[in-house]
Backbone bond lengths (Angstrom), bond angles and torsions (degrees), N, CA, C in turn:
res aa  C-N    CA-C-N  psi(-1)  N-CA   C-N-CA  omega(-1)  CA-C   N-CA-C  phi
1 X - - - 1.452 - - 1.531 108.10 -
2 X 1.409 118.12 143.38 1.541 116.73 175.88 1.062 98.76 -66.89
3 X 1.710 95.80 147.47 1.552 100.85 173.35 1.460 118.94 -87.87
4 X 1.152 119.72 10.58 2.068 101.37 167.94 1.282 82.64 -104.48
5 X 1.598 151.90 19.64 1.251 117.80 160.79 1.176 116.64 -112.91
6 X 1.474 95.23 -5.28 1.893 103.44 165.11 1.803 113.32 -77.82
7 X 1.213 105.67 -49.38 1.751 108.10 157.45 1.152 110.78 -46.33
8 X 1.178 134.81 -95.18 1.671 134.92 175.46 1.303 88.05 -3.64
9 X 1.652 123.51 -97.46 1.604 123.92 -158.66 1.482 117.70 -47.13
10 X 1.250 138.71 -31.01 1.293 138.58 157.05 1.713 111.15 -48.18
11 X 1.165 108.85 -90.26 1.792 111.35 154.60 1.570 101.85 -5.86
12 X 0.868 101.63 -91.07 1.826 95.60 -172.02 0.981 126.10 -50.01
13 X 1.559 131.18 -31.75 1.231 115.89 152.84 0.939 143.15 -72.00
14 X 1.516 121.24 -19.71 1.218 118.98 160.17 1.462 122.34 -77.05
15 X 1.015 104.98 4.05 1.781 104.92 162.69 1.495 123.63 -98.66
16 X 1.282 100.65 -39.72 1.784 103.86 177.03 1.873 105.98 -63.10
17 X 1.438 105.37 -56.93 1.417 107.50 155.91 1.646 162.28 -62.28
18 X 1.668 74.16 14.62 1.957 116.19 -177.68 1.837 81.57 33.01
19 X 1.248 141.36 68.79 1.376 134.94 145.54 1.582 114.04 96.59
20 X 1.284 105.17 3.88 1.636 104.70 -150.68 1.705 92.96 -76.89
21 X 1.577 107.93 -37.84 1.116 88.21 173.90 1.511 119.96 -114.91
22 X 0.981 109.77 134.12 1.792 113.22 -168.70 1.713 122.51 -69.91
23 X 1.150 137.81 153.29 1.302 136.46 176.26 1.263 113.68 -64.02
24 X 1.495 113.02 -6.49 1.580 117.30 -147.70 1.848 81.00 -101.49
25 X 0.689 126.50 3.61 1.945 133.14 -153.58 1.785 102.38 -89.39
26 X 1.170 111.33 128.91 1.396 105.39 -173.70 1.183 129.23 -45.99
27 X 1.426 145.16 -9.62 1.037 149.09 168.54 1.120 123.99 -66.49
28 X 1.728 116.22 -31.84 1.375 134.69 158.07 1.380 111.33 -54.25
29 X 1.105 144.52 -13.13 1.509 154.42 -164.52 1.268 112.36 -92.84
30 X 1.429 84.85 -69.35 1.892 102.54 165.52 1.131 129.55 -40.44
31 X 1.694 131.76 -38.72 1.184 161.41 -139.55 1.611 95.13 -96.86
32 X 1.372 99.12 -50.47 1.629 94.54 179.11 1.059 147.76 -92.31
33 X 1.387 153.70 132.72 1.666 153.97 -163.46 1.422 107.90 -14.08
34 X 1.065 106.96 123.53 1.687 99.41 157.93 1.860 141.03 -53.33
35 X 2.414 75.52 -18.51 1.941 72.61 176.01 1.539 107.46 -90.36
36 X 1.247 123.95 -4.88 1.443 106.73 -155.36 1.329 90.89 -91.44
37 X 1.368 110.21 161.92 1.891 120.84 175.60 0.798 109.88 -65.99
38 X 1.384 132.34 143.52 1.576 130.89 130.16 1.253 124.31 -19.90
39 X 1.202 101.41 -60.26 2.104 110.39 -163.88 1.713 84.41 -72.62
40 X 1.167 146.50 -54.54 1.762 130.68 -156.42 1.095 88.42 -60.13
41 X 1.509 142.36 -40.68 1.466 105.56 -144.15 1.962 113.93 -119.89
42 X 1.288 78.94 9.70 2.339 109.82 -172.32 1.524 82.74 -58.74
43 X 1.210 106.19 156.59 1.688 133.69 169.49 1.466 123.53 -25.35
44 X 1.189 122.07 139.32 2.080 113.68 -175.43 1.655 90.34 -82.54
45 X 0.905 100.12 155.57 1.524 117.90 154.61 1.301 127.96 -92.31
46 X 1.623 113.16 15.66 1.462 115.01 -172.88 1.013 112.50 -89.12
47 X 1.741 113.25 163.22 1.693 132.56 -156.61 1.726 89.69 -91.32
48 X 1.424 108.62 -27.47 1.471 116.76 -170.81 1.675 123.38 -78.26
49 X 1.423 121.42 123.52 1.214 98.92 -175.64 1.715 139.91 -54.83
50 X 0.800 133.28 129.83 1.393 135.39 -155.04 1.577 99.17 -125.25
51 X 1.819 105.64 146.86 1.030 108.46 167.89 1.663 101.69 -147.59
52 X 1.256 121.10 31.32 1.686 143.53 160.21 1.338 121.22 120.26
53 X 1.694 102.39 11.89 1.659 88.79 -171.09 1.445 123.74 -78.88
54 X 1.966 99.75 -5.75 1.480 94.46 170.13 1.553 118.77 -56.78
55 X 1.593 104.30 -59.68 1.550 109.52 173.25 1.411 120.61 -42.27
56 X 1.739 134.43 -54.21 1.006 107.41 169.26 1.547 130.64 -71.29
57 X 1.170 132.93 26.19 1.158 156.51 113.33 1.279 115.97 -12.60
58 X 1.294 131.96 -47.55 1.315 134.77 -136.43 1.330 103.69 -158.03
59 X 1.562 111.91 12.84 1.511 128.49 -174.38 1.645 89.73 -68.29
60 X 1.432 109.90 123.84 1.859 125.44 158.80 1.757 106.84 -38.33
61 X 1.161 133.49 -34.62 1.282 130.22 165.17 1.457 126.48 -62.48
62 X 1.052 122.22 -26.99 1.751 126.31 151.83 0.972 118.68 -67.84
63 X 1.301 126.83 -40.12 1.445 130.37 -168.04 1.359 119.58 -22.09
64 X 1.595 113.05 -66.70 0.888 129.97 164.27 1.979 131.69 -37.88
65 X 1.242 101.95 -40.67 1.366 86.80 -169.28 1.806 80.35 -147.70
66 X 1.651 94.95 125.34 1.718 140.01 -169.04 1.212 98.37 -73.49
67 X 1.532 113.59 -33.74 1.556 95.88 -172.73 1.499 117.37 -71.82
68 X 1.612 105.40 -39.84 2.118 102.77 174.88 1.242 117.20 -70.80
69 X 1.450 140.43 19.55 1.417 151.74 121.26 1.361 123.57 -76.85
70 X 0.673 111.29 20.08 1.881 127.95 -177.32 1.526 80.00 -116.32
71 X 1.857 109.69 -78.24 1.808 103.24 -139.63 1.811 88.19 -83.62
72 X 1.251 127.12 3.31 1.545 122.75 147.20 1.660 123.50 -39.49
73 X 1.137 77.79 -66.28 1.800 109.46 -178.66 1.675 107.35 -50.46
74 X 1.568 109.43 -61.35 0.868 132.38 -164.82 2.170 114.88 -62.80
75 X 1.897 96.03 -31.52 1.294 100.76 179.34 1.583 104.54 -100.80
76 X 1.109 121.76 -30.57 1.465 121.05 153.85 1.792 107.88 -30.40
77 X 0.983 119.65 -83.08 1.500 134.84 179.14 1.889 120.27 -33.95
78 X 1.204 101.44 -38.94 1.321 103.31 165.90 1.217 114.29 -86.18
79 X 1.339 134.06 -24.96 1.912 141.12 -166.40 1.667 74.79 -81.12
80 X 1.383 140.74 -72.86 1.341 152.87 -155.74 1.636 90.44 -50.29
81 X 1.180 121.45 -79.17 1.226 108.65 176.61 1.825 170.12 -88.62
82 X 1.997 69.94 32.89 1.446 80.88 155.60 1.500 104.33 -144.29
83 X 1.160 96.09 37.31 1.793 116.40 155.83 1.812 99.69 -95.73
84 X 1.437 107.85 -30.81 1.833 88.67 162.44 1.148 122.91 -74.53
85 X 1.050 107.76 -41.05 1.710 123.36 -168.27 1.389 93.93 -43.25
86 X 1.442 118.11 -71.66 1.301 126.56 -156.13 1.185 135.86 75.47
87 X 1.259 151.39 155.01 1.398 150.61 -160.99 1.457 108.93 -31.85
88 X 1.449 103.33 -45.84 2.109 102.87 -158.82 1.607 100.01 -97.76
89 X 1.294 115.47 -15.23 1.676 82.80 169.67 1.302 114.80 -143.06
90 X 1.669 121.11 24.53 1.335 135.39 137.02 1.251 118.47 -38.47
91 X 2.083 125.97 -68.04 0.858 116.98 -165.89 1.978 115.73 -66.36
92 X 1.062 90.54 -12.58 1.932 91.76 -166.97 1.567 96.71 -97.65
93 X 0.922 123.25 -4.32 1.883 115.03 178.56 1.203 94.24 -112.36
94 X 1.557 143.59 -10.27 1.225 132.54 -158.07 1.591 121.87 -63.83
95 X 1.221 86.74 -20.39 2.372 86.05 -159.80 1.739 81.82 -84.77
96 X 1.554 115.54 -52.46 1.304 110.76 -163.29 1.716 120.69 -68.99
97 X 0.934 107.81 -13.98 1.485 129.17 175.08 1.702 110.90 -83.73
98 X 1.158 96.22 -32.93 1.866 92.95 -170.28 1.752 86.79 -100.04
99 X 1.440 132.37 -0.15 1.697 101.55 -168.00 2.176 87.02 -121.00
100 X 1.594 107.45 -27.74 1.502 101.51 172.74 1.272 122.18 -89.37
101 X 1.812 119.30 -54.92 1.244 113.79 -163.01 1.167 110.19 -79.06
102 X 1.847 118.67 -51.01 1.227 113.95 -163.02 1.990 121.38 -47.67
103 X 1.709 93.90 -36.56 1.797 85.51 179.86 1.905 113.85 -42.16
104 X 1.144 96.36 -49.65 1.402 111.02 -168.69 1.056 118.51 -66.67
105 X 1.607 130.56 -23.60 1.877 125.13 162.89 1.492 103.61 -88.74
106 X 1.843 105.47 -24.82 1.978 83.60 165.89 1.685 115.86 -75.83
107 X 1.248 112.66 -8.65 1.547 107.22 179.38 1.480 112.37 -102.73
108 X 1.719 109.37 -1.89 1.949 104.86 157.01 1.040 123.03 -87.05
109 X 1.739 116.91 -16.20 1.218 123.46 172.17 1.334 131.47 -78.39
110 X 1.791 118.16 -29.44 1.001 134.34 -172.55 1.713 96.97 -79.78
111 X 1.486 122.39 -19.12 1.623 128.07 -167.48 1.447 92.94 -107.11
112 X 1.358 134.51 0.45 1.533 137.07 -165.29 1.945 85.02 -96.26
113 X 1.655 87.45 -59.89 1.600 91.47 -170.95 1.193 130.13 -96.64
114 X 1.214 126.66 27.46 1.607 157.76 129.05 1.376 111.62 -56.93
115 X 1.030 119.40 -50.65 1.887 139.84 -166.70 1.493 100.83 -75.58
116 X 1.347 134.89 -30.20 0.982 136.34 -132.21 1.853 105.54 -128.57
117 X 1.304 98.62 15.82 1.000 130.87 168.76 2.034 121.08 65.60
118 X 1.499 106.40 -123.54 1.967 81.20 170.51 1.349 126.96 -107.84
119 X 1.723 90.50 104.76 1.718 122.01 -168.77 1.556 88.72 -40.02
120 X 1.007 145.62 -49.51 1.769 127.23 -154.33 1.632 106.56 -78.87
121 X 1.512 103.17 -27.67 1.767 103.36 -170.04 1.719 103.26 -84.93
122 X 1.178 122.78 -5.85 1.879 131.81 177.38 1.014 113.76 -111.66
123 X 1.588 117.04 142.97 1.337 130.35 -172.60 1.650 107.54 -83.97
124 X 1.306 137.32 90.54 1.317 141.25 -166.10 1.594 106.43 -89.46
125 X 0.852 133.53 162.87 1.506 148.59 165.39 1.304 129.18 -157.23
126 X 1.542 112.69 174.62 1.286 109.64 -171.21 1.405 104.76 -153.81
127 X 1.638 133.23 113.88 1.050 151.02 -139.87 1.618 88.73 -73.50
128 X 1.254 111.92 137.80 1.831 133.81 172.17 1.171 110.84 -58.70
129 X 1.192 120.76 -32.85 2.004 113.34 -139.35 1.516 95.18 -154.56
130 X 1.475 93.70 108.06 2.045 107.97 172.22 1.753 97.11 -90.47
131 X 1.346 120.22 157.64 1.004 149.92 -122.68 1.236 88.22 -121.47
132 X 1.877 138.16 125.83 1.005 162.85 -156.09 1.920 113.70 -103.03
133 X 0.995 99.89 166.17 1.787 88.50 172.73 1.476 89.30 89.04
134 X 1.467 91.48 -151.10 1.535 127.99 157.19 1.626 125.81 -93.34
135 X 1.503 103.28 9.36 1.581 91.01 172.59 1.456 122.08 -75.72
136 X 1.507 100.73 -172.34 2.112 92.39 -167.46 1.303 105.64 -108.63
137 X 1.235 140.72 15.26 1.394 135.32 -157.80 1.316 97.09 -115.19
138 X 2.034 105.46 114.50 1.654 96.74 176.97 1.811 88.64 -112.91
139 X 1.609 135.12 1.87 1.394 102.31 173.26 2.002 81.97 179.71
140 X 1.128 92.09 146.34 1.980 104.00 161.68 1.459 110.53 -126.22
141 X 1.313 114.84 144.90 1.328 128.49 165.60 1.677 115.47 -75.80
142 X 0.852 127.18 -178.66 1.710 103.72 -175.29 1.466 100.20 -174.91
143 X 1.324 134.20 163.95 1.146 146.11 165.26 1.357 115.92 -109.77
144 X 1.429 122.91 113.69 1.593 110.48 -151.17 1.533 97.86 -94.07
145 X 1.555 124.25 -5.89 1.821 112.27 166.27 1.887 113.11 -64.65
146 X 1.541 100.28 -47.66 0.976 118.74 -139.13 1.528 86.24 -103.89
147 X 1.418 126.00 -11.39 1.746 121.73 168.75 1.671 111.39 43.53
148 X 2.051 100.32 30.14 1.415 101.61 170.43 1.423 100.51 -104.41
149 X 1.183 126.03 162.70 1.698 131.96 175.11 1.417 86.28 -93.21
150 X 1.733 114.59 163.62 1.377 139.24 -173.33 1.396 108.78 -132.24
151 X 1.648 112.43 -41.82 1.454 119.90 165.43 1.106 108.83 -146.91
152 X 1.470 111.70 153.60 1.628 120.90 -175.96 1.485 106.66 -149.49
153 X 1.444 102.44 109.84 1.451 118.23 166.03 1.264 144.99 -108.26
154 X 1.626 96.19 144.14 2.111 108.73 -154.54 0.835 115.56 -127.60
155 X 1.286 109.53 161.17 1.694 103.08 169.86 1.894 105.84 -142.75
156 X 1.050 109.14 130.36 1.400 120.24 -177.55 1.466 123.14 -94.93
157 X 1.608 119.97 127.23 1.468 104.87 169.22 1.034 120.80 -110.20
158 X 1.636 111.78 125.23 1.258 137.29 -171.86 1.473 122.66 -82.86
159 X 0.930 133.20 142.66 1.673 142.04 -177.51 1.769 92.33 -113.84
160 X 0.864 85.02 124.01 2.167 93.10 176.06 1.708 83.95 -138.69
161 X 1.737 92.69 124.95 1.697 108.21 162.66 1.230 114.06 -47.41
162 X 1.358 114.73 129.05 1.669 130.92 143.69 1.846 91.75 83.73
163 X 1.527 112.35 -1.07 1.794 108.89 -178.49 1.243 87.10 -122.61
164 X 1.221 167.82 67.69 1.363 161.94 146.32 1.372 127.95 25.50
165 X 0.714 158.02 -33.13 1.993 147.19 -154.23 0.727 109.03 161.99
166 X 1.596 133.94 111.02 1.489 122.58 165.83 1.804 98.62 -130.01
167 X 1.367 102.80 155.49 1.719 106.19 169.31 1.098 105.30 -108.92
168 X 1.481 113.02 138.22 1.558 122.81 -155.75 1.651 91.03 -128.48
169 X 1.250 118.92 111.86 1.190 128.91 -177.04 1.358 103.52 -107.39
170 X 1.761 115.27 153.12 1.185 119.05 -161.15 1.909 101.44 177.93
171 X 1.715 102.52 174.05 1.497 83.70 -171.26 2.212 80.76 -147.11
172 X 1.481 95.78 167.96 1.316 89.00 174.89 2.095 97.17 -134.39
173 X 1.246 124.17 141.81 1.012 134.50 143.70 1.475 170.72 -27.58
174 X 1.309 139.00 72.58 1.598 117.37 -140.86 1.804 98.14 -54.33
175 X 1.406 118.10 -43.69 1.259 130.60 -152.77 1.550 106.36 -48.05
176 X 1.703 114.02 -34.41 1.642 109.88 169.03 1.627 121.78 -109.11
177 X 1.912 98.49 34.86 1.220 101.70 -175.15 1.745 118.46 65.19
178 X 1.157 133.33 33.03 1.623 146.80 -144.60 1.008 117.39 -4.12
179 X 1.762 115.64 53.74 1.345 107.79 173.34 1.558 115.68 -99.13
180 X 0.991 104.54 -10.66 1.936 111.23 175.87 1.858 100.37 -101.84
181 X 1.529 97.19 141.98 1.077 130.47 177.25 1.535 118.20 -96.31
182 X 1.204 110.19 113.01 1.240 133.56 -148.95 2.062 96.70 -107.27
183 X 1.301 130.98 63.71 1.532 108.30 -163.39 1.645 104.35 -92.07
184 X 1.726 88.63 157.80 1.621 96.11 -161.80 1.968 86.30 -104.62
185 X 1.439 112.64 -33.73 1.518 103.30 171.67 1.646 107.97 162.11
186 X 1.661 97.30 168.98 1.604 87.61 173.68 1.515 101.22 -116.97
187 X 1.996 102.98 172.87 0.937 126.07 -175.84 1.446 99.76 -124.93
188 X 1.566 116.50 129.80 1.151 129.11 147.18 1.786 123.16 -32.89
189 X 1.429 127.06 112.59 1.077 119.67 147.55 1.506 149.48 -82.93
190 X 1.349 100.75 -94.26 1.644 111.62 145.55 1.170 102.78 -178.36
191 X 1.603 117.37 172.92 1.376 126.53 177.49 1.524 132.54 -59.60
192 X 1.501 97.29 3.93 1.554 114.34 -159.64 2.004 100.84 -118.22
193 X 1.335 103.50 140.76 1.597 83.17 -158.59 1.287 99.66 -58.57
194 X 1.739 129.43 168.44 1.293 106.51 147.63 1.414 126.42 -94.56
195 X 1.691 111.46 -169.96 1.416 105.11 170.06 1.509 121.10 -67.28
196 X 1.478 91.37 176.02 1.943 89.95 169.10 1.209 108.86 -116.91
197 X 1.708 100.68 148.02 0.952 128.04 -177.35 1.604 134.63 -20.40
198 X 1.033 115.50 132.91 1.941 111.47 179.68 1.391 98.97 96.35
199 X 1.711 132.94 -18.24 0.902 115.00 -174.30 1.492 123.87 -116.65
């Protein structure tokens, strides 16, 4: 069975069945290839909400070629972040965000997962759910054995005297333990606070 129509049908059942019946349920077993493992494709353990993109992550059809886990990664990351933005300040950061920042978190990511040695033989991921309010977390890269992050990207809103609001985007590193701030750039807001995030 294809696999986005085996997802889809999982998805749907667990919605019509508000959970009653789980993915984990033998029929889900059945459903899938005889070559693929059990253990690759069994339940995430993530804190983040998920609805399979770890697994296709790690779909046997990438395997082969590193680059459609790159522009995976890469379209994940933009859907993620302007799933923070959200309606009210997606549309007004959009041109400057898609022509300055975005090159620059697709070119930390593409050097994240270069660095990180052979992207097809590791289970990579990319966290579901950016961070609401005013917090800074719009997405982490992750290692799904080792459930360590590799990169984690934010964006901060800044108050600068007498210049009003800016979002200061930036990413931090496992390699220095993420204590250095790595910024990719700011964006003009306005003098008026903005909203928060998700909304």
């Amino acid at each position: 069975m294809k696999k986005w129509l085996q997802k889809t049908l999982i998805v749907a059942v667990a919605l019509l069945t508000f959970g009653a019946i789980s993915p984990n349920h033998e029929i889900w077993t059945n459903l899938q290839d005889k070559n693929v493992s059990k253990h690759a494709v069994g339940p995430s353990q993530s804190n983040d909400y998920s609805i399979g993109l770890e697994d296709s992550l790690v779909d046997d059809s990438l395997e082969d070629n590193s680059d459609s886990i790159e522009d995976l990664f890469i379209t994940s990351a933009k859907k993620l972040s302007y799933m923070k933005f959200g309606t009210k300040v997606g549309p007004v950061i959009a041109d400057e965000f898609d022509s300055v920042i975005f090159p620059k978190i697709e070119e930390a990511i593409q050097s994240t997962l270069a660095s990180s040695g052979d992207v097809h033989k590791r289970r990579l991921a990319i966290s579901e759910k950016p961070a609401g309010d005013y917090s800074e977390k719009i997405f982490n890269v992750y290692d799904l054995e080792d459930r360590k992050d590799l990169i984690r990207f934010h964006v901060r809103t800044e108050k600068r005297p007498k210049d009003g609001y800016y979002y200061n985007f930036h990413y931090h590193i496992a390699a220095d333990e993420f204590t250095a701030h790595y910024s990719i750039g700011d964006i003009y807001w306005a003098k008026d606070t903005p909203p928060k995030w998700l909304s």
